[in-house]
N, C-alpha and C positions, 0 to 999 in steps of 0.2 A: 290389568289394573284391578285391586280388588278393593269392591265398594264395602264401606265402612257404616253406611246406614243403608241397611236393606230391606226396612221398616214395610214398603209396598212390596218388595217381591214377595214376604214371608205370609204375607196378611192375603195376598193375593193366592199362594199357594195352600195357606189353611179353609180359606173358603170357598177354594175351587175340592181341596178335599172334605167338607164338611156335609158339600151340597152330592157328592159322590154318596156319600155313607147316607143320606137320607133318604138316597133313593134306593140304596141297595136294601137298608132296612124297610123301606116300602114296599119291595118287590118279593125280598127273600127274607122274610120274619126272620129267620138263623141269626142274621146279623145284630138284632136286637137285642143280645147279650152285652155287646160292647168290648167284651177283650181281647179285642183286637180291632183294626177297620185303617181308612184311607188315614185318619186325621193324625193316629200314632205312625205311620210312614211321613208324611210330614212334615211333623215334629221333629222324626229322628232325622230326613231329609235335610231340615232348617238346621237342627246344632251338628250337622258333621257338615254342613259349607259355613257358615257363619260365624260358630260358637257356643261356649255354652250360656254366655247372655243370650244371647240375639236366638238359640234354643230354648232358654228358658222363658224368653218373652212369647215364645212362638206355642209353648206347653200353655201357657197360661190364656193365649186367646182360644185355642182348641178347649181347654176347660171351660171355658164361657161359652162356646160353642157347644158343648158337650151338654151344659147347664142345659141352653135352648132347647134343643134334640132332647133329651129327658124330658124335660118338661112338655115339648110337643107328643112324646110318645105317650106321657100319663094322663096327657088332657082326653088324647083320644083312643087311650087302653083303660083307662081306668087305674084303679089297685093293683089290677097283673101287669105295670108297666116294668121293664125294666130296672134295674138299678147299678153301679158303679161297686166293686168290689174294693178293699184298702190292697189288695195284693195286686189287683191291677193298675193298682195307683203309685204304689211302691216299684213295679215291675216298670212301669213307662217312666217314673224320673228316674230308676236307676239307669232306663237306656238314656236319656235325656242326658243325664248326666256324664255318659260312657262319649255316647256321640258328639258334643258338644269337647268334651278333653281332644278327643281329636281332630274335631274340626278347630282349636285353638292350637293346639301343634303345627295340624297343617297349613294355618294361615300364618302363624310367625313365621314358618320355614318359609315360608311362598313369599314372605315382605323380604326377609335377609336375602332370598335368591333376587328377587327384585333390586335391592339393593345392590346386592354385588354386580349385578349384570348393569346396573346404569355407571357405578361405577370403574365395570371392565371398559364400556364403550367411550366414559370418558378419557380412560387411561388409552384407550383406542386413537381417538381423536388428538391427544396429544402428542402421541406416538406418530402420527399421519403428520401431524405438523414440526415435530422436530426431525421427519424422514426427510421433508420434506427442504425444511433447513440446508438437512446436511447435504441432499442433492445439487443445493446451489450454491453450496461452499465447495462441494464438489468440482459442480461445473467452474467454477474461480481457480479452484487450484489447476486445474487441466489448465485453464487459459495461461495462466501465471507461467506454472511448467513449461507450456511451449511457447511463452514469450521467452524467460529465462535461457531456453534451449538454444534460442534463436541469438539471442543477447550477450549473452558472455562471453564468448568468443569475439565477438566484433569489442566487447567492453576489455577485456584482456588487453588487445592489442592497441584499442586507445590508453589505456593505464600506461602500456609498456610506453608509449610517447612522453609520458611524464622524467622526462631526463632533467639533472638536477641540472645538467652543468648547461643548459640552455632553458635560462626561465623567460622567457619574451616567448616561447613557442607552448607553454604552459598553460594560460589561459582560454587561448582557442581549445585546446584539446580537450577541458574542462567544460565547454560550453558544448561541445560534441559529443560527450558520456553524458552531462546531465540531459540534452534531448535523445541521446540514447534508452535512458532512463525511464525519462516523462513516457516517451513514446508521440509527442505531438508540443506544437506549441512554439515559440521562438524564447532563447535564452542570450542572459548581460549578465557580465562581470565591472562591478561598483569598488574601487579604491577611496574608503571612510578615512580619511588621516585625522589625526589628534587636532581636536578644536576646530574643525573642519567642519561647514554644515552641507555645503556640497559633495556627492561624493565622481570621482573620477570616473568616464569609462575607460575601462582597459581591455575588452574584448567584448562583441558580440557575434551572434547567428547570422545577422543580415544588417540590413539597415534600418530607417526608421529609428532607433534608441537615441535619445535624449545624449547628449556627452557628458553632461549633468546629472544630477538625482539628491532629494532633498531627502536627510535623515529622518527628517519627520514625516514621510510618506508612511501608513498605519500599517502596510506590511513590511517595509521597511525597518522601522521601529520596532515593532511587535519581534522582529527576526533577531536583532541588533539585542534585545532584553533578553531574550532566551536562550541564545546561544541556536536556536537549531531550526527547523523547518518552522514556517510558517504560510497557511493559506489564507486567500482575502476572506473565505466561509469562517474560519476561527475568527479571526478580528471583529467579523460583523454578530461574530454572536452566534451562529448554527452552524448545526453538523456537520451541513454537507451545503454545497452550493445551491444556491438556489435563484435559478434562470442567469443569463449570459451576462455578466460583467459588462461594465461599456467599452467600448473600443478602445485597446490602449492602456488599460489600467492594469497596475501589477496585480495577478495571481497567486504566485507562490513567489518567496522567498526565504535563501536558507542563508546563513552566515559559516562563513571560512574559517577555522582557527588558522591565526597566522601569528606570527612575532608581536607583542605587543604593545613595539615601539615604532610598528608601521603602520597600525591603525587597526581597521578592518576591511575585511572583503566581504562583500557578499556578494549573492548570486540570485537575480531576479528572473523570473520567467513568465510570462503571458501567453495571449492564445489559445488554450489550453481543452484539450475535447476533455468529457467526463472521466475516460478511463486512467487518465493520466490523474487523477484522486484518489486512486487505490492507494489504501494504505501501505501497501507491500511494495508500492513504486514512492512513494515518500520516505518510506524508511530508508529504501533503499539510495535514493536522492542522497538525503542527510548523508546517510555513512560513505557514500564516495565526496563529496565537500569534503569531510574531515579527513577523507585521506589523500584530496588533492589542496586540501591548507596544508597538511605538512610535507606534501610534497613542494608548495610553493614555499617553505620556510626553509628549508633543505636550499632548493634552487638561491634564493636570496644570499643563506649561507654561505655557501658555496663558493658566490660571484665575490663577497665580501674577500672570503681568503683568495680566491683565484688573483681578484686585485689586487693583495699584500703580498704576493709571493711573483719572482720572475716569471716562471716557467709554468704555462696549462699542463696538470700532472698527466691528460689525456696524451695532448700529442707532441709536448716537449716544446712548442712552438711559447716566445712570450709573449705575455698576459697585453690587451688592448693600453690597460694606462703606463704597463710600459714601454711601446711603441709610443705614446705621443712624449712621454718623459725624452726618450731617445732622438724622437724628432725634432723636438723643441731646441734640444743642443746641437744635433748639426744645420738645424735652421739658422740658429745663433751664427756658428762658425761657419757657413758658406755668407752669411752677410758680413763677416768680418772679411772673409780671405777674398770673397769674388769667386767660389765655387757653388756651382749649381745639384742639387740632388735629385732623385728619381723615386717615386713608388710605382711597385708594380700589383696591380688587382686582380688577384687569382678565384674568381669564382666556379664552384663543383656544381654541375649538376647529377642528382644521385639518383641510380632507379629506383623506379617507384617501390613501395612493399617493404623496406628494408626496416628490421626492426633494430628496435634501440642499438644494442648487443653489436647487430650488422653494423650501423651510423658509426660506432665508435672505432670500430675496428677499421673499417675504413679512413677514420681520418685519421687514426694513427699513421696508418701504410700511407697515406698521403703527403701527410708531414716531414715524414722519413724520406720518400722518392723528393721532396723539395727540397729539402736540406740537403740533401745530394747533388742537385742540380745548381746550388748556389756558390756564387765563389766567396773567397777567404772575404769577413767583410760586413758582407748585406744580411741581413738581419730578417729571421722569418719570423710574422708576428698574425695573432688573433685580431678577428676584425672586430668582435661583439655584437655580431649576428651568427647563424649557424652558414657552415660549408661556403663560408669567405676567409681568406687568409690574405694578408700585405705584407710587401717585402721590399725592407726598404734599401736602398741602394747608394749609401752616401758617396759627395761629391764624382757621381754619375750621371752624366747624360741622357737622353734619350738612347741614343745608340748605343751605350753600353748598357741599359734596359732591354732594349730589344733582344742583346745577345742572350740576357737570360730567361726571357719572355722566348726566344730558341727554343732555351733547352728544355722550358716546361710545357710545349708545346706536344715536344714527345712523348709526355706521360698521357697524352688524352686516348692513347690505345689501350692502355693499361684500364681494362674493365674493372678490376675491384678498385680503383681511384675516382670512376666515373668521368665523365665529360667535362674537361677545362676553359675554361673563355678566361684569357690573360687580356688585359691593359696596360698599357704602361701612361705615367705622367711624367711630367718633368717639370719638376720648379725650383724656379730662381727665388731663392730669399732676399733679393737686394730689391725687386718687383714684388713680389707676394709676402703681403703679411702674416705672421704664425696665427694669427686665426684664420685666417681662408686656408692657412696650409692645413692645420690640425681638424678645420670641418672637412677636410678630403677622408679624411679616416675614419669619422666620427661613423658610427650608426645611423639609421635615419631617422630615427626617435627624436634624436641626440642634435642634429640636425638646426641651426641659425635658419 
């Protein structure tokens, strides 16, 4: 640090040289010339650390010093005192002046170096704090990477369940990737319809979820405006969460793009530990919704034409509504004639692991070994759940059911068809009404 008034040290060191020079000229008369002695070392001492001010002020109290000393030596030399030469005078401010130039060089240089060096350690300290940064952006990415590592593969193969042509098994799948996701937490699928303030449940994690949900719940809403992710932290106004929500209240919420003459969908999730607010787990959130809302508009789709048309283009077998078209009419005509009809309930069990790709090819070969097994007639039909099929068997008995509830018995060794469990019914339409006949077939959704 360099002092800027050095007013005592200079003063200090002129008249510690002053009181030198008095005595050396007491002891050794030689000295009593003066062209030379302690107070001009000093002097030039003072202007090569200081300057050539703080030199020049330092020359000027040695001249009054100088005065004194003179004047002491003429009091008690008389007339032969000493005296002060102009060339000796001239000689010491030209050093004055010499050393002082330098000593102002070398103290600017010495402030700039000063300078630069407080400024290196600050550019130091910031450098240390954005190292520091990046070490824990670091350590994030490492965690991210081998979450991701771990994730996608398991997330692959739930996507691959996103089959269009079975939307009821949709939803679950979607509440499995989004806690895939999150990493923590329990997650509900909300069905918003048009002018609707309730919204429907259509699938959750567990239990516990309301079957309800009001569109004015504020992450609800907030979701609903924006089209995309929303946390209860944004709604309330901060960053990031701050201490645990109450039990039960929605944390995140993201909205579906779906058809938008079906309403909305969204997707609520609670529970929630802190790591699951990582922004890179919310983006990631959001961008699987918008590819499992179009994959539930696909499915939608899908079941739309699969109803307008006879035949599922999968496994050739016809469409649910028309099985109950077909059964309505020989409902009609066994109450007219006095014959009775049959349906037979073919349900698959399929090994476990099989992905989409596998599921469909299998109930292709399925459909085909049925139709095979069926006589001239009986009619193979979709049930409107996955891996059920019915087959109906008009003005058929039990016992002419059974015969073919026989033949497809045989297929359950057939490993690529999977495991069969057949039923057979028998109903009289002049006893059973076409509603109790047609909720035989129905879904269980679907279901009086």
């Amino acid at each position: 640090m360099i002092d800027d008034r050095p007013a005592l040290p200079i003063a200090a060191v002129c008249v510690a040289a002053w009181l030198a020079e008095l005595v050396l000229v007491a002891v050794a008369p030689a000295w009593s010339t003066l062209s030379h002695g302690p107070l001009v070392l000093a002097v030039l001492a003072a202007a090569a650390q200081y300057g050539l001010a703080w030199g020049s002020a330092a020359c000027a109290l040695c001249a009054a010093l100088r005065a004194v000393e003179v004047a002491w030596l003429m009091r008690g030399a008389g007339s032969g005192a000493p005296g002060v030469s102009s060339e000796v005078l001239a000689a010491t401010f030209l050093l004055v002046v010499v050393a002082g130039s330098i000593g102002d060089t070398w103290r600017s240089r010495r402030a700039a170096a000063a300078l630069a060096a407080a400024d290196a350690w600050t550019l130091l300290d910031r450098m240390s704090g954005h190292f520091t940064s990046l070490l824990d952006r670091n350590h994030l990415l490492e965690s991210q990477v081998g979450y991701l590592a771990q994730a996608i593969p398991t997330l692959i193969t739930h996507f691959d369940e996103l089959d269009p042509a079975h939307p009821e098994a949709i939803p679950p799948t979607l509440i499995t990737i989004a806690r895939e996701l999150a990493g923590s937490g329990e997650a509900a699928l909300y069905s918003f319809r048009k002018r609707r303030q309730l919204g429907e449940l259509m699938a959750s994690s567990g239990p516990g979820w309301s079957p309800s949900l009001d569109r004015d719940n504020p992450v609800v809403a907030a979701a609903l405006h924006r089209g995309a992710h929303v946390t209860l932290a944004q709604v309330r106004g901060v960053a990031s969460p701050g201490g645990r929500p109450p039990a039960g209240e929605l944390e995140v919420a993201c909205q579906l793009p779906v058809e938008a003459e079906r309403g909305h969908v969204v997707l609520v999730m609670r529970h929630l530990e802190m790591v699951s607010y990582a922004p890179a787990r919310l983006e990631a959130l959001e961008r699987a919704m918008k590819i499992g809302g179009k994959a539930l508009s696909r499915a939608h789709a899908f079941v739309r034409t699969r109803d307008l048309n006879v035949e599922d283009p999968v496994t050739g077998a016809v469409t649910h509504a028309y099985l109950e078209k077909r059964l309505a009419e020989h409902h009609a005509l066994g109450r007219r004639h006095g014959h009775v009809l049959s349906l037979v309930r073919v349900d698959v069990a399929r090994p476990a692991g099989q992905s989409r790709a596998e599921r469909r090819r299998g109930a292709r070969h399925l459909a085909d070994a049925l139709r095979k097994s069926l006589r001239d007639g009986d009619l193979l039909a979709l049930s409107g759940q996955p891996d059920r099929f019915w087959i109906l068997c008009p003005f058929t008995p039990r016992e002419g059911a059974r015969v073919v509830s026989g033949r497809l018995c045989a297929l359950s060794d057939d490993r690529a068809s999977g495991q069969l469990a057949v039923e057979e019914v028998e109903v009289d339409p002049r006893v059973t009404a076409l509603e109790a006949t047609l909720a035989l077939v129905a879904p269980p959704g679907q279901r009086a």
